[in-house]
N, CA, C and O atoms as a GROMACS GRO file, in nm:
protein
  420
    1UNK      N    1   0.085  -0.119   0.000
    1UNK     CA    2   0.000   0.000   0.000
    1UNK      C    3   0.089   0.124   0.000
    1UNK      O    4   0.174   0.135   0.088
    2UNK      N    5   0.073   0.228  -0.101
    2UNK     CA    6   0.116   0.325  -0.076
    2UNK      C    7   0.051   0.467  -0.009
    2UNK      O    8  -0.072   0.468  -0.002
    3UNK      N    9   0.116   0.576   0.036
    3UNK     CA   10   0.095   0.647   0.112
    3UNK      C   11   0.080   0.786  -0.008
    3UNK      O   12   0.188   0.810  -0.062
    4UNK      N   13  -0.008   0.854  -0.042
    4UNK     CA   14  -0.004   1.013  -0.108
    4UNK      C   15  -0.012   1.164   0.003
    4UNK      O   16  -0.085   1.230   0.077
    5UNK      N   17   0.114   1.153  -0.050
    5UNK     CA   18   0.145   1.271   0.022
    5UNK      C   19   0.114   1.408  -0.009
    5UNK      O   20   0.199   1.448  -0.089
    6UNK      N   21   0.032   1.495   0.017
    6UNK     CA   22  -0.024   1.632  -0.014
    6UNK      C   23   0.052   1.745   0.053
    6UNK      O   24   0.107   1.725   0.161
    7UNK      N   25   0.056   1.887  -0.018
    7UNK     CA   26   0.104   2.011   0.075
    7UNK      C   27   0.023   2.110   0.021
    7UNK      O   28  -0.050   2.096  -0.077
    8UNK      N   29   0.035   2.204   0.083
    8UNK     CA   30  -0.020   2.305   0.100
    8UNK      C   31   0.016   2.384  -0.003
    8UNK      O   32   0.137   2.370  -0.017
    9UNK      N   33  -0.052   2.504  -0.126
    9UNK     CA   34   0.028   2.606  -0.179
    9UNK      C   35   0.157   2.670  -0.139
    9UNK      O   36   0.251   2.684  -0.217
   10UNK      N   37   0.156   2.715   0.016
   10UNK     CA   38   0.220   2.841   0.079
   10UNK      C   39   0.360   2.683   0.089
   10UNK      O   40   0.479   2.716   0.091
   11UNK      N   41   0.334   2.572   0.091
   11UNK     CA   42   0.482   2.456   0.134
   11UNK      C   43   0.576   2.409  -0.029
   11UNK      O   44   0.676   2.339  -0.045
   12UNK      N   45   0.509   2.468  -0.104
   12UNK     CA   46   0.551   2.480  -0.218
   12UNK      C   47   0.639   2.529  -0.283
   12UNK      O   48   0.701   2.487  -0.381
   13UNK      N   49   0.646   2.650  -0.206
   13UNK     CA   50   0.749   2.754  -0.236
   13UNK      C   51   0.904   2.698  -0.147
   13UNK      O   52   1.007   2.762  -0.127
   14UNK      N   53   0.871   2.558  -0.106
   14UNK     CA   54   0.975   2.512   0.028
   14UNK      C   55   1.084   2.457  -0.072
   14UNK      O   56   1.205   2.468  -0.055
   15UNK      N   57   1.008   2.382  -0.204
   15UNK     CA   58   1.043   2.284  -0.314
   15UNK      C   59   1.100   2.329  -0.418
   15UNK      O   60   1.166   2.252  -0.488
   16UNK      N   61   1.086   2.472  -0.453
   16UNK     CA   62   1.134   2.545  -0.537
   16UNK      C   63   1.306   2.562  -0.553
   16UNK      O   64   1.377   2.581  -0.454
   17UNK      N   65   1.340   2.556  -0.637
   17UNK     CA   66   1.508   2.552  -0.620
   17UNK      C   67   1.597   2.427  -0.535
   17UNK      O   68   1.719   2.411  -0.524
   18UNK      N   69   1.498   2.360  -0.489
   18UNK     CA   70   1.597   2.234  -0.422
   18UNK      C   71   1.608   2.127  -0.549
   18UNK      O   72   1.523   2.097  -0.633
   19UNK      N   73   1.776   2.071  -0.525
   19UNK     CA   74   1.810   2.000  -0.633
   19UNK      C   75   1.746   1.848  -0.605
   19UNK      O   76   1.766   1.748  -0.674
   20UNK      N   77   1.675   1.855  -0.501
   20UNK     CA   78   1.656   1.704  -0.489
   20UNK      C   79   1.506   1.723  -0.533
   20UNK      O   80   1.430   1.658  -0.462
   21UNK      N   81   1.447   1.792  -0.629
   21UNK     CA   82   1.269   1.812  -0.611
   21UNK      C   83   1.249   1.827  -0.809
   21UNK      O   84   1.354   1.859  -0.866
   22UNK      N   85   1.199   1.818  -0.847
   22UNK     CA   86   1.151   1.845  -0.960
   22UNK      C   87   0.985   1.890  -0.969
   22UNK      O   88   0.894   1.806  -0.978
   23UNK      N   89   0.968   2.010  -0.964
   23UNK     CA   90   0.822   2.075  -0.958
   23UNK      C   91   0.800   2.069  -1.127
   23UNK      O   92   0.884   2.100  -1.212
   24UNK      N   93   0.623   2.007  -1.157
   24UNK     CA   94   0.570   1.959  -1.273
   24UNK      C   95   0.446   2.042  -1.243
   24UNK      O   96   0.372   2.032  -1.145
   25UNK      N   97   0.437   2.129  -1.350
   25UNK     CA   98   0.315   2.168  -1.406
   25UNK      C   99   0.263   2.058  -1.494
   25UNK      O  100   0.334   1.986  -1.565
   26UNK      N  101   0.093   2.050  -1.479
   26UNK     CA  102   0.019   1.937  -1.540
   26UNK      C  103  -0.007   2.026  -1.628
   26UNK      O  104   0.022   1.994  -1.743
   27UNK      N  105  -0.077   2.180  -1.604
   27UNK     CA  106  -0.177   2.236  -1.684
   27UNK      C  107  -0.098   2.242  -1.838
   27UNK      O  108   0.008   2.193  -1.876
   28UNK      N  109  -0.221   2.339  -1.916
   28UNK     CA  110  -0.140   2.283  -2.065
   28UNK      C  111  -0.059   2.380  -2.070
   28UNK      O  112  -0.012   2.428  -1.966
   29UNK      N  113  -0.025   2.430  -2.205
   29UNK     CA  114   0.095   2.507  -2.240
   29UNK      C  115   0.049   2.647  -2.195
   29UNK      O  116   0.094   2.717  -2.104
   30UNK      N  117  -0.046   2.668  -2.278
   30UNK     CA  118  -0.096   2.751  -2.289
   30UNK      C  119  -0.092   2.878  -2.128
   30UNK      O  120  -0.055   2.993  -2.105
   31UNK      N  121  -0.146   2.783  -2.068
   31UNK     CA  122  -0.176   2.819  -1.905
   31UNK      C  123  -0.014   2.801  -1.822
   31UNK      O  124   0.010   2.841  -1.708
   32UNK      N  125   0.052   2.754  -1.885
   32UNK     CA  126   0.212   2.762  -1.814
   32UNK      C  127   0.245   2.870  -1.887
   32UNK      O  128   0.233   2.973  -1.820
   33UNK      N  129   0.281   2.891  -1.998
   33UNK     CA  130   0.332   3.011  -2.022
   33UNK      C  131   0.226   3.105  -2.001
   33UNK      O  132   0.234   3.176  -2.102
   34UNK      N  133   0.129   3.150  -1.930
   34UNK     CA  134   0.079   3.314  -1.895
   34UNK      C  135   0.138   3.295  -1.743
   34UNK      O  136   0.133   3.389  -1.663
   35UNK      N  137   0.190   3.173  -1.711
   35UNK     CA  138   0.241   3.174  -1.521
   35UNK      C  139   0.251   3.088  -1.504
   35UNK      O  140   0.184   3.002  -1.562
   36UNK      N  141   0.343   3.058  -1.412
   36UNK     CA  142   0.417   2.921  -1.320
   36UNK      C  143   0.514   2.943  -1.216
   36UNK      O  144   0.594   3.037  -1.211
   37UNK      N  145   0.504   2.871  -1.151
   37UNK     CA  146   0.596   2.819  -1.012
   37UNK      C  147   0.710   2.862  -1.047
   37UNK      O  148   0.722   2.802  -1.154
   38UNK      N  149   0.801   2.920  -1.036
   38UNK     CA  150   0.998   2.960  -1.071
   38UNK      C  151   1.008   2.773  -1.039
   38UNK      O  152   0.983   2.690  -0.951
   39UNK      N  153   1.077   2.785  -1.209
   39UNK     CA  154   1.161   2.652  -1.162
   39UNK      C  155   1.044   2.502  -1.204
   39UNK      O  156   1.089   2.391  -1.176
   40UNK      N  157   0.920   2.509  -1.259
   40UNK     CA  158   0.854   2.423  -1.264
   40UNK      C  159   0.866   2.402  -1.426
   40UNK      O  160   0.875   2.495  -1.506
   41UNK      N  161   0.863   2.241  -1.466
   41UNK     CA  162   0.891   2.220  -1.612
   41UNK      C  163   0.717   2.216  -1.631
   41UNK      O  164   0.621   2.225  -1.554
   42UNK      N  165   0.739   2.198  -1.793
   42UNK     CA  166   0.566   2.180  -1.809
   42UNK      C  167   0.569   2.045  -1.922
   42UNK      O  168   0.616   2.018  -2.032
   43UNK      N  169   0.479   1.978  -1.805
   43UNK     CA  170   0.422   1.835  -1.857
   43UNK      C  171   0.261   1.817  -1.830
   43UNK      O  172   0.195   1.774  -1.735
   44UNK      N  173   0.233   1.865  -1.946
   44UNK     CA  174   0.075   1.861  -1.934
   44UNK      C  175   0.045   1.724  -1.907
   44UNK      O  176   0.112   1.623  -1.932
   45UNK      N  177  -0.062   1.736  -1.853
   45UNK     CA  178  -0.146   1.579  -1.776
   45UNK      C  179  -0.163   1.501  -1.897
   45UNK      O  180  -0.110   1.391  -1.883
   46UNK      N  181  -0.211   1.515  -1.998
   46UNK     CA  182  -0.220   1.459  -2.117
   46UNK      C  183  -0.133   1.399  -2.144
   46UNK      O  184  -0.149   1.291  -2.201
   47UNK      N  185  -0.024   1.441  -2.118
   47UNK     CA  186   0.122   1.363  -2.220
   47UNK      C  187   0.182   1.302  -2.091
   47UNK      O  188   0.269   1.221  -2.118
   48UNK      N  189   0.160   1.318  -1.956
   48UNK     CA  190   0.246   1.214  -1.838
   48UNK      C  191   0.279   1.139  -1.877
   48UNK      O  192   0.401   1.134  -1.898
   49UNK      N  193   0.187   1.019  -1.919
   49UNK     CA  194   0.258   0.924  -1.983
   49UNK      C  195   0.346   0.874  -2.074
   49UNK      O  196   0.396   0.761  -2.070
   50UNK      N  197   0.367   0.962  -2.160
   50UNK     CA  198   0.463   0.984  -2.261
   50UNK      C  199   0.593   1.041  -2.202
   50UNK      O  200   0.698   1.046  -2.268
   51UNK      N  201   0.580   1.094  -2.052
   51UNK     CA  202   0.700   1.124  -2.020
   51UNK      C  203   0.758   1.054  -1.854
   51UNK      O  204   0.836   1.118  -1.783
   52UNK      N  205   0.712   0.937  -1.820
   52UNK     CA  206   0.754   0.884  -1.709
   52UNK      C  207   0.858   0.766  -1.744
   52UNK      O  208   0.847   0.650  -1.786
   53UNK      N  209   0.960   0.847  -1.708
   53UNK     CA  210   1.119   0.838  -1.700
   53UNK      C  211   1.209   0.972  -1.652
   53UNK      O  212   1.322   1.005  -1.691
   54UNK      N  213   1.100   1.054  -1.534
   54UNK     CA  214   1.143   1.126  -1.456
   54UNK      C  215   1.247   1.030  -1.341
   54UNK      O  216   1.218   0.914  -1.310
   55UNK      N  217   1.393   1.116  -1.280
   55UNK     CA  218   1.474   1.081  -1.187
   55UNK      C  219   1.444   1.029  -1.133
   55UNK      O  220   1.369   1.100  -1.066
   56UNK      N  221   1.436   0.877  -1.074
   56UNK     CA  222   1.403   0.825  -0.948
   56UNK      C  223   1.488   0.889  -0.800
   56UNK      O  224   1.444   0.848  -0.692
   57UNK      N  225   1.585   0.968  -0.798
   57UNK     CA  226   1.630   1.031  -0.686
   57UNK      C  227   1.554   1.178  -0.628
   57UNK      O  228   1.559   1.244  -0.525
   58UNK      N  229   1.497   1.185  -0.732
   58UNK     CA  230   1.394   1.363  -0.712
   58UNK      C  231   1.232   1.328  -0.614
   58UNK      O  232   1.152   1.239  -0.640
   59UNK      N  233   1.226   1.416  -0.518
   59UNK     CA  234   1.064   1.451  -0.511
   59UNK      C  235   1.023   1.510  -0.609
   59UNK      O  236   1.062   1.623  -0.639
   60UNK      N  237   0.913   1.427  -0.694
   60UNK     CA  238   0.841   1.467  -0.805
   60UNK      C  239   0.680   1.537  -0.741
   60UNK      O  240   0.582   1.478  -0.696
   61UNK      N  241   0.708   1.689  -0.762
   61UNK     CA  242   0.613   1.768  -0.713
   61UNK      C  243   0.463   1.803  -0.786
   61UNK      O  244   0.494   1.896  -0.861
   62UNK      N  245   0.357   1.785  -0.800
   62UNK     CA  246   0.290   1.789  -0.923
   62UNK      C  247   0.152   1.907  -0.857
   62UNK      O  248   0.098   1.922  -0.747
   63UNK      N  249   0.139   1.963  -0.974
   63UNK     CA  250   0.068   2.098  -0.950
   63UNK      C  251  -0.044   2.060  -1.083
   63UNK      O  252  -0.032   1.984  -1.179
   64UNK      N  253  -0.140   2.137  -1.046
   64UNK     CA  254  -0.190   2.112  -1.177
   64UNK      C  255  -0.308   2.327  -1.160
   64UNK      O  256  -0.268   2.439  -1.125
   65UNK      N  257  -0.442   2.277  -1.206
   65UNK     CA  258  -0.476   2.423  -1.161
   65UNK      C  259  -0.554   2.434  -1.056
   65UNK      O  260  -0.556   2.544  -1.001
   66UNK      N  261  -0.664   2.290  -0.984
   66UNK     CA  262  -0.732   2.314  -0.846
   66UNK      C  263  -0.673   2.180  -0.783
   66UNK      O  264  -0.682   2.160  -0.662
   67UNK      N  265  -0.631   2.115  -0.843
   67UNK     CA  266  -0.565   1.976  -0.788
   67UNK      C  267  -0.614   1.847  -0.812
   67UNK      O  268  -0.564   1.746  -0.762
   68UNK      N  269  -0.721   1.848  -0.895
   68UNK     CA  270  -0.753   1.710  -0.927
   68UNK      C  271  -0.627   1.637  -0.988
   68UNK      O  272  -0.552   1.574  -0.913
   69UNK      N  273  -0.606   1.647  -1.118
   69UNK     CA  274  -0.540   1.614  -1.159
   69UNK      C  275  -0.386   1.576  -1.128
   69UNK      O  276  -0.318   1.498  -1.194
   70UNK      N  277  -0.350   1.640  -1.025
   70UNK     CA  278  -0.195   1.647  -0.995
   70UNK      C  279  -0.184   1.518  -0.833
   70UNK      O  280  -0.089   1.465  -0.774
   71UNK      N  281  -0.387   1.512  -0.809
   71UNK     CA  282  -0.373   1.398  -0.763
   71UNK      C  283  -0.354   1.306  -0.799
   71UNK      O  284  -0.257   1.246  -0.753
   72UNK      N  285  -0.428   1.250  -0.892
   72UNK     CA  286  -0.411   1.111  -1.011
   72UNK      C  287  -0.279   1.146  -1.055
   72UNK      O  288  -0.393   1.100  -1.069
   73UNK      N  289  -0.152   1.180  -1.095
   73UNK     CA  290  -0.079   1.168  -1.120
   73UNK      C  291   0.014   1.176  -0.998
   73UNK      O  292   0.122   1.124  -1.028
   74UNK      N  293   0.014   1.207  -0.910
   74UNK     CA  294   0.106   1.141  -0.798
   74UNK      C  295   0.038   1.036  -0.765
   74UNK      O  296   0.132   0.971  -0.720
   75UNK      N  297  -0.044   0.974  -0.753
   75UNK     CA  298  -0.088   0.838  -0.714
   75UNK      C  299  -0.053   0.770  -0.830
   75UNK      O  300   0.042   0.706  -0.786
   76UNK      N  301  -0.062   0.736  -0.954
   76UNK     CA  302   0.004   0.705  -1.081
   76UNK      C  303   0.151   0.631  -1.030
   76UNK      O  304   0.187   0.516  -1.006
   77UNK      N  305   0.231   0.804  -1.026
   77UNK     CA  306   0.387   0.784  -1.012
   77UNK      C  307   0.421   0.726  -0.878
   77UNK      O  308   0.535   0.678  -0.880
   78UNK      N  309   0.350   0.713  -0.745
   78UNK     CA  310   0.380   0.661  -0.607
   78UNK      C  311   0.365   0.504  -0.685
   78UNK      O  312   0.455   0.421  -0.688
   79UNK      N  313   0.279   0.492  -0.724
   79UNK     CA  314   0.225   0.320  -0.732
   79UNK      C  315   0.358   0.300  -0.810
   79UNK      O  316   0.421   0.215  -0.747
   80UNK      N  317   0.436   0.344  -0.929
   80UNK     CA  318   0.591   0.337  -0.982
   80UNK      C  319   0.692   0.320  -0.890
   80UNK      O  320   0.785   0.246  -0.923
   81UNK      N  321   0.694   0.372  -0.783
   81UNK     CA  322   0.769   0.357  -0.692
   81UNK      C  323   0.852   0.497  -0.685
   81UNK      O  324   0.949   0.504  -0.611
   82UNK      N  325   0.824   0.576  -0.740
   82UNK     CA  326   0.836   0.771  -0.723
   82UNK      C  327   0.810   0.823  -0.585
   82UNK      O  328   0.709   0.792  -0.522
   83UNK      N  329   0.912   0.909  -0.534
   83UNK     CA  330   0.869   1.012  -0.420
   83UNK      C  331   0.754   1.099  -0.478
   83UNK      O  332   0.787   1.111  -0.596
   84UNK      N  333   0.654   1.156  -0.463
   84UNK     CA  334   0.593   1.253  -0.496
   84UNK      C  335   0.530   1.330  -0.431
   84UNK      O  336   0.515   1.259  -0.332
   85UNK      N  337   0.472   1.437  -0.403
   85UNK     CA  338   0.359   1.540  -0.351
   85UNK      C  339   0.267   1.589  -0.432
   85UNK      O  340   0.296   1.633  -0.543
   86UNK      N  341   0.136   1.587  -0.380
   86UNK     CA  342   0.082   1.696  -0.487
   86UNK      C  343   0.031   1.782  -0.390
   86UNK      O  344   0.054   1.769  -0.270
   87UNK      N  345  -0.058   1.894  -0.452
   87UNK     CA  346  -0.021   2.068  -0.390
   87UNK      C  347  -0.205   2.060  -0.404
   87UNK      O  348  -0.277   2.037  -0.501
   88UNK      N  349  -0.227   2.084  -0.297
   88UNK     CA  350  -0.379   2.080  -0.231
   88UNK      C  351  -0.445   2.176  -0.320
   88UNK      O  352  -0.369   2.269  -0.293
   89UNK      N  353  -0.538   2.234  -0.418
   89UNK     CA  354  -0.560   2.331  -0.447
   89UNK      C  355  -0.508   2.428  -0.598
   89UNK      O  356  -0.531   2.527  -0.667
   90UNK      N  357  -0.431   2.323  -0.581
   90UNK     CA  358  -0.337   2.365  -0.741
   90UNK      C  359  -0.278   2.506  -0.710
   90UNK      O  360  -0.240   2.565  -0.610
   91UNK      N  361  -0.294   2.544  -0.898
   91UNK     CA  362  -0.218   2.672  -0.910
   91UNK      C  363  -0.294   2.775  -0.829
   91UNK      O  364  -0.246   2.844  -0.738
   92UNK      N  365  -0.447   2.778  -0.884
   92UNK     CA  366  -0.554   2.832  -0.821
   92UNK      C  367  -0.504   2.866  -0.677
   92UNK      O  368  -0.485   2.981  -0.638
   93UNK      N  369  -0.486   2.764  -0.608
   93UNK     CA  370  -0.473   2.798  -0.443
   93UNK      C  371  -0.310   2.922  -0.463
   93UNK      O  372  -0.308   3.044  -0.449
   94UNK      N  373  -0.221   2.849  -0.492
   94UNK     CA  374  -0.096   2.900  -0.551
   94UNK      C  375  -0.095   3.098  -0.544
   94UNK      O  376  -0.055   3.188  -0.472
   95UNK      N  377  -0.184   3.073  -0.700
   95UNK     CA  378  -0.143   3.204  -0.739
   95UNK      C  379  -0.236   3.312  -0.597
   95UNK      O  380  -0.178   3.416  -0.565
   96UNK      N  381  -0.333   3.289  -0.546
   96UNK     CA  382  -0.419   3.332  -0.484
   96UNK      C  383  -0.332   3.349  -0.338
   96UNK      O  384  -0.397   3.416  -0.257
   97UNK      N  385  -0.213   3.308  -0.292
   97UNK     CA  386  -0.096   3.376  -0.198
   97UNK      C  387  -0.043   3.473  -0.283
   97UNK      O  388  -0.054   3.582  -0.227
   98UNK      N  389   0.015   3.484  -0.404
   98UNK     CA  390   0.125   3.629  -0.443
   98UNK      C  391   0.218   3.542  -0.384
   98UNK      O  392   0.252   3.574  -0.270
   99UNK      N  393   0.287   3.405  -0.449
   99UNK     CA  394   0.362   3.360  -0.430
   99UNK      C  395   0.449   3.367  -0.541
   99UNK      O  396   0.405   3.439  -0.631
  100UNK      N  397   0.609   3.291  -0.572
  100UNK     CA  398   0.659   3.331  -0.658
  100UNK      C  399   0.617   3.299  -0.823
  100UNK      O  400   0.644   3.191  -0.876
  101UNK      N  401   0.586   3.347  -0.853
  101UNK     CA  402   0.528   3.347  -1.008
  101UNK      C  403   0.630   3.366  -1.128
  101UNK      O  404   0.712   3.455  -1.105
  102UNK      N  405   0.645   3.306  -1.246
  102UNK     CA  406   0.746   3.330  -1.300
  102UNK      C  407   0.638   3.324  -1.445
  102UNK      O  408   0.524   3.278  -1.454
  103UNK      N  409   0.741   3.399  -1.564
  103UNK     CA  410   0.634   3.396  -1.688
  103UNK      C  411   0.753   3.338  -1.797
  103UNK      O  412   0.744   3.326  -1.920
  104UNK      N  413   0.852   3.309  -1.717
  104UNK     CA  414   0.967   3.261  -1.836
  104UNK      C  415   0.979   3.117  -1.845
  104UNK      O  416   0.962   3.030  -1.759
  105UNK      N  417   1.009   3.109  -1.957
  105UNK     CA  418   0.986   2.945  -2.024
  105UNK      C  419   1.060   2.861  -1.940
  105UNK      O  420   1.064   2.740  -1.962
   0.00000   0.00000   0.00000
């Protein structure tokens, strides 16, 4: 049995810049480039699967925009045998602190 681990928007900003974390935007392109997390790649939910052969040494952080989605995909990647978190609330919760926001690719 595995365990899904959740955080908070405001614990997010904890993950940012640590080399041991890889923060994943689910949402699509479109919605990553008008804003994102500093430091988050973009792997829309659609294509996850086309891209799991993420680091097995990283917390794989997954965001999406209210959090459905970034649940099913850390439960996905835990059942792989992946560290992961997902972020209670998504970007939505996110952007709604004035947390760090970035608009560069």
């Amino acid at each position: 049995m595995f365990q899904l681990e959740t955080i908070s928007a405001k614990m997010l900003d904890y993950y940012v810049g640590r080399s041991d974390a890889l923060i994943i935007d689910l949402r699509d392109r479109e919605a990553y480039c008008a804003g994102h997390v500093r430091t988050a790649v973009s792997v829309p939910y659609e294509e996850l699967e086309e891209h799991i052969d993420f680091p097995q040494n990283k917390i794989l952080v997954f965001y999406c925009e209210r959090g459905g989605a970034s649940m099913m995909a850390a439960k996905l990647l835990t059942r792989m045998g992946y560290r992961t978190r997902s972020v209670i609330g998504g970007f939505e919760a996110y952007r709604g602190r004035n947390l760090v926001i970035s608009r560069e690719p």
